[in-house]
Backbone bond lengths (Angstrom), bond angles and torsions (degrees), N, CA, C in turn:
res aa  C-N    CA-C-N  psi(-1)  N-CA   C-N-CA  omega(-1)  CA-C   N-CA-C  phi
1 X - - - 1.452 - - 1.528 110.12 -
2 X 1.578 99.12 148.98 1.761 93.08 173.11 1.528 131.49 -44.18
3 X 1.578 97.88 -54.88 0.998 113.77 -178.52 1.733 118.39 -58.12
4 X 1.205 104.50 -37.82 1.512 86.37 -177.52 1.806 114.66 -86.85
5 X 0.959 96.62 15.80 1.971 105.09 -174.98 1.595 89.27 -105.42
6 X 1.498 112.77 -24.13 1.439 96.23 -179.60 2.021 113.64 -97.42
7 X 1.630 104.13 -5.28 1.153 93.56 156.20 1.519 144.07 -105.75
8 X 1.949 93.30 20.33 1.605 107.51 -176.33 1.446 85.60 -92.41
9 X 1.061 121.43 -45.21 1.432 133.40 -172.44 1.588 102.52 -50.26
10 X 1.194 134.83 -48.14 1.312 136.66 -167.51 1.667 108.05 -82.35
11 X 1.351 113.34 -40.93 1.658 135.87 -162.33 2.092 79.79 -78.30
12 X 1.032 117.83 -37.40 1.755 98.46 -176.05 1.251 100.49 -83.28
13 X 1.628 127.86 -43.12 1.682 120.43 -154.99 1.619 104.54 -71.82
14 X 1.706 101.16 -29.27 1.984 87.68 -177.70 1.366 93.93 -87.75
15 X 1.297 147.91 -48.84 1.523 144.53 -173.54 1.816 102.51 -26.39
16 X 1.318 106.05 -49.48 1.798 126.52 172.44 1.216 88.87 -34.76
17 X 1.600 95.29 -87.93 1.830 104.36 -160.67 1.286 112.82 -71.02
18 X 1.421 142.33 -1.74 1.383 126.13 146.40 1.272 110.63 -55.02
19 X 1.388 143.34 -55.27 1.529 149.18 -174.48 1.659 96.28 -57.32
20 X 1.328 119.60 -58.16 1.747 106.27 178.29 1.247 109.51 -38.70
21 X 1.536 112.53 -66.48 1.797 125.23 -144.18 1.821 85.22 -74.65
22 X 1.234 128.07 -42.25 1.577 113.14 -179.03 1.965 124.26 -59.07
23 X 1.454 93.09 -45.26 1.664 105.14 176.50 1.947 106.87 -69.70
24 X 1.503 110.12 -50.21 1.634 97.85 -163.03 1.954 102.68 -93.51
25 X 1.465 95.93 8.37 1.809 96.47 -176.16 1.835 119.58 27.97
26 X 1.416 96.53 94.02 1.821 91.78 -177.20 1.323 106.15 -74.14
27 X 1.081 146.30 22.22 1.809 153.73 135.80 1.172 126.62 -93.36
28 X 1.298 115.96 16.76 1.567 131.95 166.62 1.778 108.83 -39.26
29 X 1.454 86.47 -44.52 1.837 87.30 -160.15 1.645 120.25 -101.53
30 X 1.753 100.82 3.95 1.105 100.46 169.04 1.954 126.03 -78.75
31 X 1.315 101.92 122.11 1.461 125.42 -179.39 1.811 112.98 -18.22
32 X 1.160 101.59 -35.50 1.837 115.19 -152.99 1.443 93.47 -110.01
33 X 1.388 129.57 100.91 1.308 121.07 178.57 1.153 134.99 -76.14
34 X 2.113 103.85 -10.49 1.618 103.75 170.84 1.390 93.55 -57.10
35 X 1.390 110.17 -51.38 1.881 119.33 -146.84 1.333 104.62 -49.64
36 X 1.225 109.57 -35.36 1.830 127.31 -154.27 1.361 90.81 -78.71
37 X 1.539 125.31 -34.44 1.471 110.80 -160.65 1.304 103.75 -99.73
38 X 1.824 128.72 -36.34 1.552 98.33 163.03 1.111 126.09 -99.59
39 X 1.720 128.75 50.20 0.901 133.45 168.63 2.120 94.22 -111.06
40 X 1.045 107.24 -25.32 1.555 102.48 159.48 1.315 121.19 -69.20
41 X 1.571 118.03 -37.73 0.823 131.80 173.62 1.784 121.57 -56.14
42 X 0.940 113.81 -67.22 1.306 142.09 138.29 1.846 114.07 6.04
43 X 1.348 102.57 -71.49 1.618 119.03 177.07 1.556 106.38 -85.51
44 X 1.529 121.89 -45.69 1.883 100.58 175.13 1.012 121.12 -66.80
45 X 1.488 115.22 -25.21 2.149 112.27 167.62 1.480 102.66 -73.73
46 X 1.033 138.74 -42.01 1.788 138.03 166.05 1.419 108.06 -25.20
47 X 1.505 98.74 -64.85 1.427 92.15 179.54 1.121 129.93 -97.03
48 X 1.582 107.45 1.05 1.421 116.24 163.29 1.881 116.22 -60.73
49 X 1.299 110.80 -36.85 1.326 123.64 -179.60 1.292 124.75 -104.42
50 X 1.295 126.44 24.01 1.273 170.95 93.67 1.501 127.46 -5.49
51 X 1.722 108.33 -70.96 1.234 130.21 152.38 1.247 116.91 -52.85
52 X 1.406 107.59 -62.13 2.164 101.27 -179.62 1.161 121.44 -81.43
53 X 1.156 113.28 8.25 1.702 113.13 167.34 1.348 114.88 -82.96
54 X 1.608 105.94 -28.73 1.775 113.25 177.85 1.749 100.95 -94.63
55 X 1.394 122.22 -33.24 1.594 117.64 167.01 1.862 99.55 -45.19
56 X 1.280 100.22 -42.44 1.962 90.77 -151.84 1.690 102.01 -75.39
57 X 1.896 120.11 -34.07 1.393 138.37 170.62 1.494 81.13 -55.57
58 X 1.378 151.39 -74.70 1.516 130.17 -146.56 1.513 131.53 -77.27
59 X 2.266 93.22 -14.06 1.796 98.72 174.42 1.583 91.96 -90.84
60 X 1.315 119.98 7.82 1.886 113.16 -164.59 1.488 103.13 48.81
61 X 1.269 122.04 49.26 1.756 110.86 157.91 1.761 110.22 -103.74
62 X 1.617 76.10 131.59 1.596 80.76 179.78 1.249 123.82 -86.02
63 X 1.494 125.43 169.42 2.006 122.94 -144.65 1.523 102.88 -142.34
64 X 1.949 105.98 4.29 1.250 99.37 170.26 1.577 126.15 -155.36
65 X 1.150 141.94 107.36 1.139 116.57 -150.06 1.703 87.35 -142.32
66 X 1.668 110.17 161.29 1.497 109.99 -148.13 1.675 99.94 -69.48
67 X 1.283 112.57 154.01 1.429 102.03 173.27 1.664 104.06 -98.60
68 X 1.603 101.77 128.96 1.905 110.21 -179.41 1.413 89.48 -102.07
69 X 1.482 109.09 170.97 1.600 141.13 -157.57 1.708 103.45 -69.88
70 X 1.327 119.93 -36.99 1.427 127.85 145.61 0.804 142.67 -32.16
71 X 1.696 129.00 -34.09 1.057 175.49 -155.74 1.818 93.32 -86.48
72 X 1.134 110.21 -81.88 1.267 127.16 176.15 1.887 121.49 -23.28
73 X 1.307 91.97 -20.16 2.056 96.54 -167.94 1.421 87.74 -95.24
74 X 1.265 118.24 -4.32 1.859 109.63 170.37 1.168 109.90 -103.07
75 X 1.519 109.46 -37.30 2.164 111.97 -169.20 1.313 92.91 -51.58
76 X 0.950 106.63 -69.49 1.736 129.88 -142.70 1.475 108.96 -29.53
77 X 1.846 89.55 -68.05 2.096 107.17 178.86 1.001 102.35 -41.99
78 X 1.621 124.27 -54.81 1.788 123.16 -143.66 1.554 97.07 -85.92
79 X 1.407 107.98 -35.50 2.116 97.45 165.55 1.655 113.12 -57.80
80 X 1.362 107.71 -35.43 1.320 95.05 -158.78 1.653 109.15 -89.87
81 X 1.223 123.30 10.47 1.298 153.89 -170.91 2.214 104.37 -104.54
82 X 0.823 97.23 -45.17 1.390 122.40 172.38 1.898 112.37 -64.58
83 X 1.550 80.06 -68.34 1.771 82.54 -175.63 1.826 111.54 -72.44
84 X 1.298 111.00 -26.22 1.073 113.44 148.47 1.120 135.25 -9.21
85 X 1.620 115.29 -84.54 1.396 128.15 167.46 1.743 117.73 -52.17
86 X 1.318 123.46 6.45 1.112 127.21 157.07 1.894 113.26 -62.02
87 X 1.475 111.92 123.01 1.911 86.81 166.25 1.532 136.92 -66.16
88 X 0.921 108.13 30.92 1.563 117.02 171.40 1.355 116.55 18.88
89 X 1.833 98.63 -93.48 1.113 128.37 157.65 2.061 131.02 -10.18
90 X 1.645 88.07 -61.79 1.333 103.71 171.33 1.062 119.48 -67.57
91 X 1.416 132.89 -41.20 1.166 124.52 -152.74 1.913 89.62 -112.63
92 X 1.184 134.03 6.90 1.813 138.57 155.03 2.128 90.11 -72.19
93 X 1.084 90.23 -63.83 1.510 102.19 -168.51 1.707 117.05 -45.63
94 X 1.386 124.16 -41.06 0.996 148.82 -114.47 1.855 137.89 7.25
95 X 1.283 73.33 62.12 1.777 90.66 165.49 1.567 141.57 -56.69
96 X 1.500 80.67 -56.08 1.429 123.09 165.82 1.422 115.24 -106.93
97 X 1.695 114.71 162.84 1.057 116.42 -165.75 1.737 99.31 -168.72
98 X 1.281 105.22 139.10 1.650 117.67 -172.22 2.171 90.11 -86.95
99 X 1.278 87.58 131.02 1.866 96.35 174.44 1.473 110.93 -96.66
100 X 1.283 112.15 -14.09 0.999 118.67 -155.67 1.337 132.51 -151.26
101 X 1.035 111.93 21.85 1.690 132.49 170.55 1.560 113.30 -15.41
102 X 1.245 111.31 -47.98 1.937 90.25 179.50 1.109 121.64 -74.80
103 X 1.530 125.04 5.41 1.399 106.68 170.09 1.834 95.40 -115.33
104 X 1.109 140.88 69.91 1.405 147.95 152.64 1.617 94.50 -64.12
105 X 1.311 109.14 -74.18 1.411 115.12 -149.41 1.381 98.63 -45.98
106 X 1.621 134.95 -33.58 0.930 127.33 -159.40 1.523 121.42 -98.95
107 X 1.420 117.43 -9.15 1.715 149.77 127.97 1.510 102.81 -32.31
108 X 1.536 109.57 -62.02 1.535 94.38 -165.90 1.364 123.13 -91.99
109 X 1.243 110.58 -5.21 1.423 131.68 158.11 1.178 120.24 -43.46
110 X 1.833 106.78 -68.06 1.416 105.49 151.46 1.184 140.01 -25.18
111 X 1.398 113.43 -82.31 1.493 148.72 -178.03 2.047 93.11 -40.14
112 X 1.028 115.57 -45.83 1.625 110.88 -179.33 1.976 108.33 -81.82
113 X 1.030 128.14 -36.54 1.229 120.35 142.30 1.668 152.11 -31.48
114 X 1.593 90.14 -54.88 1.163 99.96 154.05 1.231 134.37 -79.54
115 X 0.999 113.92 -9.46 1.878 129.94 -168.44 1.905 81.22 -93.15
116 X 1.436 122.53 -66.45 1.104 134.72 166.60 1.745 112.83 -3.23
117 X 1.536 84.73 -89.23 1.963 108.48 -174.03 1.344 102.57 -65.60
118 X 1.494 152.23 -15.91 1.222 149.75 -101.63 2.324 80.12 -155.05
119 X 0.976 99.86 -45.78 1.609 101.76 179.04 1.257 114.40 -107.22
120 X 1.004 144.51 10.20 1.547 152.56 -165.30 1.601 86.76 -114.66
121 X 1.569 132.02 -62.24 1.186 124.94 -166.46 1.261 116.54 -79.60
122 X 1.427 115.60 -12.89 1.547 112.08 -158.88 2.089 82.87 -125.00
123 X 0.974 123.18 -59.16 1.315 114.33 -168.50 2.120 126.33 -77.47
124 X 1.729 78.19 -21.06 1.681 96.21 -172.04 1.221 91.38 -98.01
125 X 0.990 141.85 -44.43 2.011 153.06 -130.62 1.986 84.39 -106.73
126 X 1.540 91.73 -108.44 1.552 121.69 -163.02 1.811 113.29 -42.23
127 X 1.262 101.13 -50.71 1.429 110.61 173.26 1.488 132.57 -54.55
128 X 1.787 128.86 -27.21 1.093 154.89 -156.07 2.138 71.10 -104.31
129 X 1.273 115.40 -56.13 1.328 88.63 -140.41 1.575 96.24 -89.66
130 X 1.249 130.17 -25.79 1.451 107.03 172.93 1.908 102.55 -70.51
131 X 1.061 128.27 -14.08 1.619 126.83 -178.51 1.804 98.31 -61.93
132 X 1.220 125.00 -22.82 1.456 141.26 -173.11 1.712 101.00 -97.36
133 X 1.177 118.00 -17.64 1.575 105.08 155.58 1.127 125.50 -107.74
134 X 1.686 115.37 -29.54 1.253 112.83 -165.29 1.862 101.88 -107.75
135 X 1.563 127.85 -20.63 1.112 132.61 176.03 0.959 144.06 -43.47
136 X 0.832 101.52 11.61 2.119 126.73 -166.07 1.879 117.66 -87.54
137 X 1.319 105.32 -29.43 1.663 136.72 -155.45 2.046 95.42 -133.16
138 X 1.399 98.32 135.76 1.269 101.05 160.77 1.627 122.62 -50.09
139 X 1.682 99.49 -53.25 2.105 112.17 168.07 1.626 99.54 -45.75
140 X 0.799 106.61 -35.14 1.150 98.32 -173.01 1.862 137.95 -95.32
141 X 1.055 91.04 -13.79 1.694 118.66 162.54 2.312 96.58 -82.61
142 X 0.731 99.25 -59.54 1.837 110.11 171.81 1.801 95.98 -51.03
143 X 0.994 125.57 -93.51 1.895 134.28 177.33 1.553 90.65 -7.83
144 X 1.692 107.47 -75.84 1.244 117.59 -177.39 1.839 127.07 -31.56
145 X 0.912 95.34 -47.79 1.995 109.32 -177.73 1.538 89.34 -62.94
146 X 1.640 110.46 -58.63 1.912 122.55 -147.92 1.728 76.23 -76.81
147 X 0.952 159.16 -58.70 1.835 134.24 -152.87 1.116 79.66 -91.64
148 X 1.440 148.45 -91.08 1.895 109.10 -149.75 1.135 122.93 -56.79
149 X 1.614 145.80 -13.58 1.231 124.73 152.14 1.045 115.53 -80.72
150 X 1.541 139.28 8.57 1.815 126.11 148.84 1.169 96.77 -85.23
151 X 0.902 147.75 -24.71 1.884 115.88 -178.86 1.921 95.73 -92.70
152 X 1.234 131.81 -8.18 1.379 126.12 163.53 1.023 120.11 -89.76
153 X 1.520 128.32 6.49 1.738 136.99 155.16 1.549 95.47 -104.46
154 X 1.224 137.74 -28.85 1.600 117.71 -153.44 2.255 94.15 -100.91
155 X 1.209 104.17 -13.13 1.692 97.63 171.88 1.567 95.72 -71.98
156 X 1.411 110.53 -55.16 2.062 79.34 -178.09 1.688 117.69 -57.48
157 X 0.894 103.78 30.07 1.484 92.97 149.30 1.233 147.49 -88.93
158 X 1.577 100.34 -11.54 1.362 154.16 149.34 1.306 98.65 -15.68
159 X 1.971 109.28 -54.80 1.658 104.01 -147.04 1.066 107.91 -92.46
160 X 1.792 113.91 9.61 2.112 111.07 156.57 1.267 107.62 -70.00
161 X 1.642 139.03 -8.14 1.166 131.73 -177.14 1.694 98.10 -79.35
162 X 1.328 111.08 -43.80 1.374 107.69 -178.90 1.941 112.46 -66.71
163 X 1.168 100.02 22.04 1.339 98.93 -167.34 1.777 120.27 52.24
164 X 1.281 110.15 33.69 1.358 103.93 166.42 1.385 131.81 -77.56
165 X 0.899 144.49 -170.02 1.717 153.59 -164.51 1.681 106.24 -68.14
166 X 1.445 137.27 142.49 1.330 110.00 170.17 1.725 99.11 -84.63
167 X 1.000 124.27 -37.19 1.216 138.84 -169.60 1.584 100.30 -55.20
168 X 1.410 128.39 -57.71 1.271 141.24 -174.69 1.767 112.17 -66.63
169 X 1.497 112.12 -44.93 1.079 103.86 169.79 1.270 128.88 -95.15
170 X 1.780 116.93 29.41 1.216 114.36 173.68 1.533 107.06 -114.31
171 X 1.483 112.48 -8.62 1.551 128.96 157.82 0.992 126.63 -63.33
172 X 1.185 107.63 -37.63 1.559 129.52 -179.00 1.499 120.94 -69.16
173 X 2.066 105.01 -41.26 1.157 112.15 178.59 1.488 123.48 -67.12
174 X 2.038 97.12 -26.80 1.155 117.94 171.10 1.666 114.96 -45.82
175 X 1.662 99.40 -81.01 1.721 105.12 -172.78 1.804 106.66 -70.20
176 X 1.283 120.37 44.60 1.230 123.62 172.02 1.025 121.30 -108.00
177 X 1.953 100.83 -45.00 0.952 117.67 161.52 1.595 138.76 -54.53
178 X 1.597 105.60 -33.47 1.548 137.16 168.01 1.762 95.70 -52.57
179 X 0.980 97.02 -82.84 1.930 107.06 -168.79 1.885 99.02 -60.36
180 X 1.311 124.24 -39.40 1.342 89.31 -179.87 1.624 118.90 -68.29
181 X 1.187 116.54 -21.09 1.195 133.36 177.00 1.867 112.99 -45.26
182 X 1.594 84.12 -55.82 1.628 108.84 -174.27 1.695 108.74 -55.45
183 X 1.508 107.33 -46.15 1.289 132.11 175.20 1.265 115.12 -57.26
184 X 1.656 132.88 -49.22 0.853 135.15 160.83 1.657 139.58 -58.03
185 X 1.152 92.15 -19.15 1.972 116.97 175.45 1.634 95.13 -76.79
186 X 1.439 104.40 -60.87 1.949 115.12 -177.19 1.535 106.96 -32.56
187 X 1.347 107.88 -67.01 1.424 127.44 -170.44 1.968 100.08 -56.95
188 X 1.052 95.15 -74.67 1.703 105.02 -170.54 1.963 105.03 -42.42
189 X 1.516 93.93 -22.42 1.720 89.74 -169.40 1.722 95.95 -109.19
190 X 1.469 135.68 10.65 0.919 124.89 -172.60 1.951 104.71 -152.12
191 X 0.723 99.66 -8.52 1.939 120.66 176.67 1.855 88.36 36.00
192 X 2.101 105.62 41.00 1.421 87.51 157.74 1.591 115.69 -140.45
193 X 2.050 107.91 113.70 0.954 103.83 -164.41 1.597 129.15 -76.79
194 X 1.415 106.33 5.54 1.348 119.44 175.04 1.563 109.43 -68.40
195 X 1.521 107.89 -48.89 1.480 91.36 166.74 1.611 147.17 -73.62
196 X 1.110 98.46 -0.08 2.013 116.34 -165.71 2.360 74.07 -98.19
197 X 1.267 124.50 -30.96 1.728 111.39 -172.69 1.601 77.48 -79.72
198 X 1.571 148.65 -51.65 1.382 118.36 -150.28 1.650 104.64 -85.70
199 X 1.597 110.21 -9.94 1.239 94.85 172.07 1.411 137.75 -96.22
200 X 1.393 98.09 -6.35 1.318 127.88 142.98 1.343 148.18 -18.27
201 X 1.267 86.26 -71.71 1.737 128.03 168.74 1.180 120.34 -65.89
202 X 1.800 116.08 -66.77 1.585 105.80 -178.98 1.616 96.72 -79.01
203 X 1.579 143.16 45.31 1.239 140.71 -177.76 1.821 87.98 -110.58
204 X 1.577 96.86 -63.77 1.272 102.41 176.22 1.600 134.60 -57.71
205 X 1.194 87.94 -42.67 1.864 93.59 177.74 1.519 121.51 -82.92
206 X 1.406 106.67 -1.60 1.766 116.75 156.75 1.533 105.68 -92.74
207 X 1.386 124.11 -43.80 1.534 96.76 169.58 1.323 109.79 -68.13
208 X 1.330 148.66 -56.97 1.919 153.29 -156.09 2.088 94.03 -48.97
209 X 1.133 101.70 -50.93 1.753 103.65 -166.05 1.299 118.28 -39.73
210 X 1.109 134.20 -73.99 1.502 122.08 169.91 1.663 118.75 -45.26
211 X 1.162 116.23 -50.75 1.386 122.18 -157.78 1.526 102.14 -85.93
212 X 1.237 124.80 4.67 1.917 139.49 169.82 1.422 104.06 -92.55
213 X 1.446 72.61 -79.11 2.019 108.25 -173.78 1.380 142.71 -71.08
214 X 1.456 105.80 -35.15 1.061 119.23 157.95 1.470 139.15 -137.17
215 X 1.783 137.23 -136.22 1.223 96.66 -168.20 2.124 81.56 -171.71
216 X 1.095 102.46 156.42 1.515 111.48 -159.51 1.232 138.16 126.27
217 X 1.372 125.46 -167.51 1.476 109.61 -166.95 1.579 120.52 -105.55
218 X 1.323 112.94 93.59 1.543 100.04 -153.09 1.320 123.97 -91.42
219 X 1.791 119.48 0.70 1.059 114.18 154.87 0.770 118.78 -120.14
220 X 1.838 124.41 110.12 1.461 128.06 -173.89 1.428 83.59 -107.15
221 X 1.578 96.54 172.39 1.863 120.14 -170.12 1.836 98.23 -54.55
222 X 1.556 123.47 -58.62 1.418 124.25 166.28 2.060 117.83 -9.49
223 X 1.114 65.26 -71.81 1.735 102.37 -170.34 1.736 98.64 -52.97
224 X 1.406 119.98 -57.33 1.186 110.84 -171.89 1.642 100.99 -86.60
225 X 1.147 135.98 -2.41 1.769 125.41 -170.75 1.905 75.49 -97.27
226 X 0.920 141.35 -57.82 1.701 138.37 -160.31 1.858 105.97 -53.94
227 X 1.480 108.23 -38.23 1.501 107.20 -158.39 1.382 85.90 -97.08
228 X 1.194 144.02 -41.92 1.824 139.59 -171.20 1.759 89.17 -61.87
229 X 1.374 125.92 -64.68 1.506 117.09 171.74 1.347 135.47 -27.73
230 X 1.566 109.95 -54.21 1.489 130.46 158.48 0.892 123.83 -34.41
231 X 1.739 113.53 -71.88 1.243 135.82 -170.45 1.709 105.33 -62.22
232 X 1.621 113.63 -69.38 1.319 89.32 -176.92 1.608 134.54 -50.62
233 X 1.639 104.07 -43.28 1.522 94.42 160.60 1.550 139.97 -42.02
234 X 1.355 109.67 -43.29 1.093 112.94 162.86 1.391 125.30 -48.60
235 X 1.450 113.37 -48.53 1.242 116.77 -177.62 1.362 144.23 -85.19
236 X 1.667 96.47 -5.64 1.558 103.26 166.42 1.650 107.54 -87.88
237 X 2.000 114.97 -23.73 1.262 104.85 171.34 1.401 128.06 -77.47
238 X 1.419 112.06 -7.37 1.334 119.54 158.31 1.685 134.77 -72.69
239 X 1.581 106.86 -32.23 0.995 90.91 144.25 1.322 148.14 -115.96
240 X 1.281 114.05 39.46 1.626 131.95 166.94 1.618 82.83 -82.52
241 X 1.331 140.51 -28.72 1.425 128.48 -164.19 1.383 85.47 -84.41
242 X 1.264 134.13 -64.23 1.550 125.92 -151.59 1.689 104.41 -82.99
243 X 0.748 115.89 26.03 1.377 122.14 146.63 1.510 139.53 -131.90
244 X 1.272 106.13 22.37 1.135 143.85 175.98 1.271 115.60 -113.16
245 X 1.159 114.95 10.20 1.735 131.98 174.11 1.159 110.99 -61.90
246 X 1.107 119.73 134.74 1.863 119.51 159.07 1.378 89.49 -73.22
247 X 1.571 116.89 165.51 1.145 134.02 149.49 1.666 107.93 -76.70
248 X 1.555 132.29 155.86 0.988 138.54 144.01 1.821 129.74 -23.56
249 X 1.133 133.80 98.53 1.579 122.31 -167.56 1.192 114.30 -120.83
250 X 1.488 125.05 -17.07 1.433 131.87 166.94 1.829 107.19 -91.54
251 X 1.551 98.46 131.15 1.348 110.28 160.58 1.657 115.14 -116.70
252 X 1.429 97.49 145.37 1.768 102.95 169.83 1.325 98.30 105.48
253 X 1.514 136.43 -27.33 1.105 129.61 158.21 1.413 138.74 -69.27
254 X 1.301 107.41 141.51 1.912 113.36 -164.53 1.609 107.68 -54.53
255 X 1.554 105.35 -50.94 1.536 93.55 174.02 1.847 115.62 -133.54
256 X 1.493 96.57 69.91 1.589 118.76 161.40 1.847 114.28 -68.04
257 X 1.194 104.25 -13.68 1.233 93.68 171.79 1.473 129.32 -100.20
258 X 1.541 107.76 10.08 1.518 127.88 152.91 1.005 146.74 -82.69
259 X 1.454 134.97 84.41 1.821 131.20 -120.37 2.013 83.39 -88.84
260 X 1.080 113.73 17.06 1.705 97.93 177.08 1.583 130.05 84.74
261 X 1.294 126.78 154.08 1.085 122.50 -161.56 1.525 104.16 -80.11
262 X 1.379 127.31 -35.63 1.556 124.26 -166.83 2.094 100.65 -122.27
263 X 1.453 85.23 55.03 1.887 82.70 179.94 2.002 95.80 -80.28
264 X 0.903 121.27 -14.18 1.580 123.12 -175.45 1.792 94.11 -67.43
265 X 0.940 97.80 -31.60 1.776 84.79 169.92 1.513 119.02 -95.94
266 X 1.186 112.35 46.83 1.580 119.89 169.29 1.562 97.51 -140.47
């Protein structure tokens, strides 16, 4: 088909210029090195999500489907899990403190990019297609969630190439694994990937804010008794959800591996 010759065609020419714009960095020479770095940042998720928007047009998986009232016993936790990681706390208290307020927009720019490129490959892409081997069996709808969120905790491993922390990026790989997980329940219980990118996003751009932008103490005792509360709640109701999966039962259809927005009412 045309269309899909015109999205191999597109999925190689930016893959190219992702490898340029990452190796020769066209913000090399800007003065301000937060600015410089998520404004790099900024353009390799661009075209990172770029690429999987024409990958997801060529498996025909769809990225949006209506959200019903059912729907809601999944949003809710995984937003409030998200906004969470905002410092709240710190910045009521004043613990914490934003240094740098005029560049938000360009924080959250990021933060929706990456949430963007970051669920398109792993929740839109990878997930649909092992759900097509292993989707058949409840174990196997479960397998499915647990291997795409290990290969969506084990790519930040990535960020020792950036010379990051080992310590930091093995935490990281940790609660990656947590939220892709979370992400993957959203999607599988709501077949809508627009929301697992916004929950994504304000997940990420409440943790990045202090540690970019501003500067202080961001885990005081408050802060950690509120998010261990959160979190576990969240997470035993998440997985009463992911085991509450249908298995996969339609074959031959483009997106049978999306149990639907209101499967809680079956």
């Amino acid at each position: 088909m045309r269309t899909d010759r015109i999205c191999r065609i597109a999925v190689v020419g930016l893959g190219i210029l992702l490898v340029i714009c990452y190796w020769m960095n066209p913000f090399r020479n800007v003065a301000d090195k937060t600015v410089s770095e998520l404004a790099r940042s900024v353009l390799l998720h661009l075209i990172g999500t770029a690429i999987f928007a024409f990958v997801l047009i060529y498996l025909r998986i769809r990225v949006w489907k209506r959200i019903g009232v059912f729907s809601l016993a999944v949003l809710i936790p995984a937003f409030v899990i998200a906004w969470n990681n905002f410092p709240w706390i710190g910045l009521l208290r004043g613990s914490v403190r934003i240094d740098r307020p005029e560049w938000l927009w360009l924080l959250a720019l990021d933060a929706l990019f990456i949430g963007a490129f970051e669920e398109m490959a792993f929740r839109g892409a990878l997930l649909p297609l092992l759900l097509k081997k292993y989707g058949k069996t409840k174990c196997g709808m479960i397998l499915t969630v647990v291997i795409s969120s290990a290969v969506f905790g084990a790519v930040h491993l990535l960020n020792l190439i950036e010379r990051a922390g080992v310590g930091a990026t093995f935490l990281q790989v940790g609660y990656s694994f947590l939220i892709g997980g979370m992400c993957a329940i959203v999607y599988l219980r709501t077949g809508n990937l627009i929301a697992c990118i916004l929950i994504h996003a304000i997940y990420d751009l409440g943790g990045a804010l202090v540690p970019t932008l501003g500067s202080g103490t961001l885990w005081d005792r408050p802060t950690v008794i509120l998010t261990v509360v959160v979190s576990v709640a969240v997470a035993v109701w998440m997985l009463y959800l992911l085991f509450e999966l249908k298995p996969q039962n339609r074959e031959g259809k483009e997106d049978s591996y999306v149990t639907g927005g209101d499967q809680s009412k079956t």
